[in-house]
N, C-alpha and C positions, 0 to 999 in steps of 0.2 A: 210775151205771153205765149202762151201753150196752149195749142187744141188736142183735145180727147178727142177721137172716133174711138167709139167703144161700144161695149155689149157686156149683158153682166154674167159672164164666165168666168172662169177661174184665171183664165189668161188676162182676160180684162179688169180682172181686179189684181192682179198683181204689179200694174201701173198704174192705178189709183191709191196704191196703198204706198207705193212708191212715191207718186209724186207729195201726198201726205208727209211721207216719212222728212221729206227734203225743202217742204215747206216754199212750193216752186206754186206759183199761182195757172190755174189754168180753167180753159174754159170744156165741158163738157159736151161731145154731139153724139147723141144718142143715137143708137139701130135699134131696128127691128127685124132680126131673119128669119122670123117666121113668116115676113111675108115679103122678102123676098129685097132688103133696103141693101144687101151686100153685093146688091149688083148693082146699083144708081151707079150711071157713069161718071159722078165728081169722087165716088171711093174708086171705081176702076181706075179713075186718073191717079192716084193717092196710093194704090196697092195692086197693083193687076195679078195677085192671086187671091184677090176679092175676101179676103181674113180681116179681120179684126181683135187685139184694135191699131190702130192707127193715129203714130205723134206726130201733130206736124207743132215745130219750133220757130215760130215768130222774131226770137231773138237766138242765135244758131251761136254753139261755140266757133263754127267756122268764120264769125264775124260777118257775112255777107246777106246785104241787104233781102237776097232772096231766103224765104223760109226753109229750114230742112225739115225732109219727111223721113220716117222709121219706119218698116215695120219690119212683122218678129219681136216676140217680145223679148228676146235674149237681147238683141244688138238696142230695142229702147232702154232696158235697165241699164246696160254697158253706158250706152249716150247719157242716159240722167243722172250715173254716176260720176262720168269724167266732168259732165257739165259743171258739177256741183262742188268734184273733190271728196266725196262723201260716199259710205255706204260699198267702198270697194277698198280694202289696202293699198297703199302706196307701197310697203314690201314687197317685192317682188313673187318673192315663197309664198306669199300667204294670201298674194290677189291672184297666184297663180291655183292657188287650192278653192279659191272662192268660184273663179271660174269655170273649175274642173266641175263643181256642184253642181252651176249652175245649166252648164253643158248638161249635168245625168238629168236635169227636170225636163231642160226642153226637148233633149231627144229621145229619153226614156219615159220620164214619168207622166208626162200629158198625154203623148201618145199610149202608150200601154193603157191608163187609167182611161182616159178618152174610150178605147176601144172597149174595155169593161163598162163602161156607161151605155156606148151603144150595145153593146147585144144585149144587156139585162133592160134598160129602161127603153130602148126605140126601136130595135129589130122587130120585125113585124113577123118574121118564122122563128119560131125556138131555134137555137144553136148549142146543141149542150156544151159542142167540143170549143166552139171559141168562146161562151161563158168561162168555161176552166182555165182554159187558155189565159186569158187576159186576168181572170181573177186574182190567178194564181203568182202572175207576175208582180201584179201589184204588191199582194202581200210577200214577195218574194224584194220587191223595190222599197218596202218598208221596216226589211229587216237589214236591209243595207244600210238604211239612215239612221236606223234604229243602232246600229253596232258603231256606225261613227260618232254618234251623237256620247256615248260613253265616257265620264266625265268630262264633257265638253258641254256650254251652252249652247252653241250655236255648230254649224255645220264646219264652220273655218273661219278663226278667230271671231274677230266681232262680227255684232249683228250686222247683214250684209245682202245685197242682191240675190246669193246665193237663197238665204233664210227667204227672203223675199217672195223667189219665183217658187219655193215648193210650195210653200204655207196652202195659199185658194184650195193647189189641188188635195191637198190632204186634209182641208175644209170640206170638200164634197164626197171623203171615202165613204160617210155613212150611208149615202143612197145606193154603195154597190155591197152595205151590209159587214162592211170592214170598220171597226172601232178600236182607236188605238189605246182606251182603255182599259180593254181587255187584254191585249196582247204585246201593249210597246212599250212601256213605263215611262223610258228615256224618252219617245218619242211622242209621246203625248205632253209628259212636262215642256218639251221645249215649245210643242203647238200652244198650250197656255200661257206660256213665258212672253211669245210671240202676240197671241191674242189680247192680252191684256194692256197691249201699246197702244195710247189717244189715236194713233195715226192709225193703226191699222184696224181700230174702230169705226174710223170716220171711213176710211176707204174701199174696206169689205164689201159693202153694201152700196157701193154706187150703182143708180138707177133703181137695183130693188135685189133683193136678195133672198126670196121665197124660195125659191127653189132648194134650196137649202133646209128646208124646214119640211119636206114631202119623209115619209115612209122609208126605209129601205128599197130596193129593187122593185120601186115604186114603177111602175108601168106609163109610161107619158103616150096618149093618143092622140095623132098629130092627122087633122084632114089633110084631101090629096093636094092640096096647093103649099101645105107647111111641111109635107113630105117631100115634094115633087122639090122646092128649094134647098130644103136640108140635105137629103141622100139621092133624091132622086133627076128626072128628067131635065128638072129647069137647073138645077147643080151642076150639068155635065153639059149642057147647051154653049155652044161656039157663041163669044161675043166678040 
């Protein structure tokens, strides 16, 4: 069996939609960081860079009795793919190209779009220059996908981890007012191609998925204790 520590972000659902995909049973533990659950010290034991989400593996490809814990959700998808055999090429070329995607999500595309969410929806001073900033990479990280995706279904051969870990985030571009209907063709066919899988129906939406459903450059007002966790004082606090 499999524990979820999760949260419903775009991070967080991209291992629920995984473990959907792979049809792997597991039990879900829910957070709350808006008040502050990412610092309970049974997750500090679990992550001590206090992120989520967080697998722990009850039954470990490593065969030992002790549980293994993941986190990052690059090295969880990597884990639930070997576990399973599934969802990653066994070619070498072509799990090396899934890889390479999956690499441009986690160390490009959440951050960059991450940081377009925060100055347009949470920043509490205007920023014109990092709104452009960040906006502008995004839509600059979605004509890259946009240009591989070019007669191709998927990002590198089959549906795959790679597919996996962008999808959430380019599920949430419409709140920074980015629509890939407009401007992606290629890359909106493949988000529906994508969207339209039982699993990543069922997985989207673990714990709750409103957020999703807010305005564009929807403005989120957070009091000082859901600030002071998120960007602020209690965030940067020595444990």
């Amino acid at each position: 069996m499999i524990d979820l520590h999760t949260v419903p972000t775009p991070n967080g659902h991209k291992i629920s939609i995984a473990l959907e995909e792979l049809g792997l049973e597991y039990n879900v533990i829910p957070y709350d960081i808006s008040v502050g659950d990412q610092f309970k010290p049974e997750l500090l034991a679990l992550n001590p860079n206090n992120k989520l989400p967080v697998l722990v593996d009850h039954d470990p490809i490593s065969g030992s009795d002790e549980p293994m814990v993941i986190f990052e959700t690059g090295a969880i998808l990597i884990y639930l793919a070997e576990k399973t055999g599934k969802l990653m090429a066994k070619d070498p070329v072509t799990r090396f190209q899934q890889l390479q995607w999956l690499m441009f999500q986690v160390a490009g595309v959440g951050p960059m779009q991450g940081q377009a969410h925060h100055f347009i929806r949470y920043a509490r001073v205007q920023q014109d220059y990092a709104r452009e900033r960040y906006v502008n990479e995004s839509m600059r990280q979605c004509r890259v996908l946009e240009g591989q995706l070019q007669n191709q279904d998927y990002l590198a051969g089959d549906y795959s981890i790679a597919d996996i870990a962008c999808w959430p985030w380019l599920r949430a571009l419409p709140l920074i007012d980015i629509h890939l209907d407009k401007d992606f063709p290629q890359l909106h066919d493949w988000f529906t191609r994508i969207e339209q899988r039982p699993a990543v129906e069922r997985g989207k939406d673990l714990i709750h998925g409103w957020v999703y459903k807010l305005p564009p450059n929807f403005k989120m007002e957070l009091d000082e204790k859901t600030w002071s966790y998120s960007f602020g004082e209690e965030q940067y606090r020595q444990r």
